[in-house]
C-alpha positions in Angstrom: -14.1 -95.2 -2.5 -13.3 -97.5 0.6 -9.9 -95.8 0.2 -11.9 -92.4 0.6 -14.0 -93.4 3.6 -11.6 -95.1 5.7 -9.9 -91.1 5.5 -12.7 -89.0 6.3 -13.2 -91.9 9.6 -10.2 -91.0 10.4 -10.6 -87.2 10.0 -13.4 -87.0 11.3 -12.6 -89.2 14.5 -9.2 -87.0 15.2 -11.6 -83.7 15.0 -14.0 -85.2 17.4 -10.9 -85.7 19.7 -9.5 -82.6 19.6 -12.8 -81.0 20.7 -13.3 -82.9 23.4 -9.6 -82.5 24.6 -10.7 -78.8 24.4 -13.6 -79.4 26.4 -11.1 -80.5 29.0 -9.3 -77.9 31.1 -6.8 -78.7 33.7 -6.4 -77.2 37.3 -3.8 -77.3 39.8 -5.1 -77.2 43.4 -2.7 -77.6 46.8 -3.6 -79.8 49.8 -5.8 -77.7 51.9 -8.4 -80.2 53.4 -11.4 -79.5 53.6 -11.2 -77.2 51.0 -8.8 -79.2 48.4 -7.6 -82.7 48.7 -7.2 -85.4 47.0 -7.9 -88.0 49.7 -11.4 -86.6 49.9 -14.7 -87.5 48.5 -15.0 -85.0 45.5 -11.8 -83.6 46.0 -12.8 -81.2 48.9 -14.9 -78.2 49.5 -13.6 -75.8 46.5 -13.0 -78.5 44.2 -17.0 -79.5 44.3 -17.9 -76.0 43.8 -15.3 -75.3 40.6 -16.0 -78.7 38.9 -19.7 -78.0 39.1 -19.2 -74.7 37.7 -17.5 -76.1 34.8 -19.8 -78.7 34.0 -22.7 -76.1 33.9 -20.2 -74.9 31.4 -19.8 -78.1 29.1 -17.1 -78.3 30.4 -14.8 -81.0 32.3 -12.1 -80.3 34.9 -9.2 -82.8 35.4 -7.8 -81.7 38.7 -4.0 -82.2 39.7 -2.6 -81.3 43.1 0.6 -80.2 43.5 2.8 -78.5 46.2 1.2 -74.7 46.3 4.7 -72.8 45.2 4.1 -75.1 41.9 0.6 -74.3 41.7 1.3 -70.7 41.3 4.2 -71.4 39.1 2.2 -73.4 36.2 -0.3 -70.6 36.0 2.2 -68.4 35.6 3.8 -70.5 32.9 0.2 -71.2 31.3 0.6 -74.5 31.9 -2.9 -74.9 33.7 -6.2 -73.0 33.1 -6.6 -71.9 36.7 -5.3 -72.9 40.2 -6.9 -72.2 43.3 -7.9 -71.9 46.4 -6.3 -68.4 46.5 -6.6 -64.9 48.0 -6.2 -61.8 46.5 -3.2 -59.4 47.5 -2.2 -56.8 45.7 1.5 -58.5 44.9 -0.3 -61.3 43.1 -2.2 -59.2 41.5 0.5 -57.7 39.5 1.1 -61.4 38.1 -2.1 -63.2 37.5 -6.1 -62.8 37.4 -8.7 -63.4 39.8 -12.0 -65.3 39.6 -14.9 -63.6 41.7 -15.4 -64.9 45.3 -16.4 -68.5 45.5 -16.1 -69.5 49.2 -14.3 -67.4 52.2 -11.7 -68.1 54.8 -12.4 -67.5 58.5 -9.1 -67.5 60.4 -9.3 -67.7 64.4 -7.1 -68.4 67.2 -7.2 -72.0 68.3 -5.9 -73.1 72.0 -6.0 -76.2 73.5 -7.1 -77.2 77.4 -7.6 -80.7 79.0 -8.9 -78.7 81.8 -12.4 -78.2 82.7 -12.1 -74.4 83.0 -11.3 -73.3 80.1 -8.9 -70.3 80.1 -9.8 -67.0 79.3 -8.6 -65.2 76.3 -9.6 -62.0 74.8 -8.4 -59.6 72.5 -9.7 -56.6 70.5 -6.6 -55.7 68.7 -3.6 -58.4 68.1 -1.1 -56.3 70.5 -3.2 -57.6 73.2 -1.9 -61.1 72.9 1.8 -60.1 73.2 1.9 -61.9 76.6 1.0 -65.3 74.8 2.9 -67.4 73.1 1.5 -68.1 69.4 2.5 -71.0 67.2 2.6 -69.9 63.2 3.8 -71.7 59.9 6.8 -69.6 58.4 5.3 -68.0 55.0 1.9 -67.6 55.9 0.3 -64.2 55.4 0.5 -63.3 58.7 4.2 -63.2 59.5 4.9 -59.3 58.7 1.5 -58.4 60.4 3.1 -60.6 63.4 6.4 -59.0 63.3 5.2 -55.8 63.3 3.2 -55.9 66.4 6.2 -57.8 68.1 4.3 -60.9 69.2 6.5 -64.0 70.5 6.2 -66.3 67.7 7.3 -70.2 67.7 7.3 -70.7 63.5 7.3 -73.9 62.1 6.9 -75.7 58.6 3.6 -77.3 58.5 0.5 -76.6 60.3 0.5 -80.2 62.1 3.3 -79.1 63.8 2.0 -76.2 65.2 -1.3 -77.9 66.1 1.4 -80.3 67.7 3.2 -77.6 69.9 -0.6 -76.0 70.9 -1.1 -79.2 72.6 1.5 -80.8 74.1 1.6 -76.8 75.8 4.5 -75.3 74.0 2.4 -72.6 72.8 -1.1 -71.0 74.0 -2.6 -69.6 70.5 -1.7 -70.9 67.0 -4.3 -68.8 63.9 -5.3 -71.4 61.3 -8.3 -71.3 58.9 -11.8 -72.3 61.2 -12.7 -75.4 59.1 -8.8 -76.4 58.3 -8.4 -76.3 61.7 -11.0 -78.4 62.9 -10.5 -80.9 60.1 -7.1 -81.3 61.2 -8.1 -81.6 64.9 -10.1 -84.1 64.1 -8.0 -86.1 62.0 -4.9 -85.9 64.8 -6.5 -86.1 68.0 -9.9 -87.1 68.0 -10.1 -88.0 71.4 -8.9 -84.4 72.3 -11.6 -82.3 70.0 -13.4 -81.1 72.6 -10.7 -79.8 74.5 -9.9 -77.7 71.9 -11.2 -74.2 71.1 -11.4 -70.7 69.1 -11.2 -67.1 69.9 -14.3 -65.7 69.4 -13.0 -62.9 66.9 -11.7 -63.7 64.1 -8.0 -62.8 63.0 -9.8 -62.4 59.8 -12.0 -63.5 57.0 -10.6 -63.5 53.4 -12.5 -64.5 50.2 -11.0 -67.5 48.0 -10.8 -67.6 44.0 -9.3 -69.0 41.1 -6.1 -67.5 39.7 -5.5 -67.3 35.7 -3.1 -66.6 33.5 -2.8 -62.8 32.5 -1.5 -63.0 28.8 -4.2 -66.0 27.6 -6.8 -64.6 26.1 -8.8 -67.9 25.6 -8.4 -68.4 29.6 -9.8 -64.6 29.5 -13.2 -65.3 27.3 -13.4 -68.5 29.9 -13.2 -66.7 33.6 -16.0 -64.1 32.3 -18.2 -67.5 31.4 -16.6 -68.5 35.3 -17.9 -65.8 37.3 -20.8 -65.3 35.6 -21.9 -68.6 36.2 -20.5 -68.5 39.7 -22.7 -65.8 40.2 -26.0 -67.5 39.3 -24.7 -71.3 41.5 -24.3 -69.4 44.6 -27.9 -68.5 44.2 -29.2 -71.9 43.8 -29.8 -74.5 46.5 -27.1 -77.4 45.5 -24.1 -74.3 46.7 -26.2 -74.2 49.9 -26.4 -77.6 50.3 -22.2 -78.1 49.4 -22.0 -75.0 52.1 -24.1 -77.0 54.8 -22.6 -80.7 53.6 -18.7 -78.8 54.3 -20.1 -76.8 57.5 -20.2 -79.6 59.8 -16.7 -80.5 59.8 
């Protein structure tokens, strides 16, 4: 008998692991502070918002950054339930699934000037800024739109290089996400935030998701549960109070 019990302990003790390593799903997420980081207090904007999600699902979220090429890669591979932030294009979209909208991404122009009159720049349509010079990151979504309309384009690898080059002068306009940019004006010259600035139109506003694996269809069943509880925490006042908490960066 003590034979007996000792087994169904054991039995029973494995089973109550395995369901709560299935109540565990694992994300990948890139560094994109304030949006995703792991050097921030609840691991950034989108993290917040997706890890609450989850626990309104009974479920926990063990979040794991890696570069954003790799990110893409293990969803593809079903190697992670979800990665994120991302935005929809219609080439993804041939590869993987897409949550509903959980947050959006408001690109402007940024320029720098240590002077007290600040310079003038306007634009309706991106041709009129052909006669500035513009600082980008090679890879970004808007290197063909830039091409196109033959704009005089410094690219670089990482967005604090660019941000770099915008103010030591090299360039006058460099697009980068509004609260990125910000953060990372903040973070790398914050004796100089107030000399820098935005165009008042946007370049554009894009909505953020997960992304999931096409083929799973356990990962399927779960990004229904998603956005339909998505849906009901954007209409409650703890997504307002993440929105205001993230809005004053």
């Amino acid at each position: 008998m003590k034979k007996i019990s000792i087994f169904v302990f054991i039995v029973i003790t494995l089973f109550s692991h395995s369901l709560l390593a299935e109540e565990t799903l694992v994300l990948a997420a890139g560094e994109w502070p304030p949006y995703t980081s792991e050097n921030m207090d609840n691991k950034g904007f989108m993290t917040e918002i997706v890890t609450q999600i989850l626990k309104e699902m009974n479920l926990q979220a063990e979040i794991k950054f890696y570069p954003w090429r790799r990110c893409y890669e293990y969803v593809m591979r079903d190697k992670v339930f979800a990665a994120f932030p991302y935005s929809f294009t219609a080439e993804r979209a041939q590869e993987v699934l897409f949550s509903d909208d959980i947050a959006f991404s408001t690109s402007k122009f940024f320029y720098y000037s240590a002077s007290a009159e600040k310079p003038v720049y306007k634009y309706e349509k991106i041709e009129d800024i052909r006669h500035y010079k513009i600082g980008a990151v090679i890879g970004y979504y808007y290197e063909e739109q830039f091409k196109k309309e033959k704009l005089t384009v410094d690219y670089v690898a990482k967005e604090s290089i660019a941000l770099e080059k915008l103010f030591l002068g090299r360039t006058q306009l460099f697009p980068l996400d509004e609260m990125v940019g910000w953060e990372l004006i903040k973070k790398t010259f914050p004796d100089q935030v107030t000399n820098f600035g935005t165009l008042e139109k946007p370049l554009d506003r894009s909505s953020l998701k997960l992304i999931i694996n096409k083929d799973n269809k356990k990962t399927l069943r779960l990004l229904k549960m998603f956005n339909h509880r998505l849906e009901l925490f954007k209409k409650s006042s703890q997504y307002q109070s993440i929105l205001k908490q993230y809005s004053g960066l």
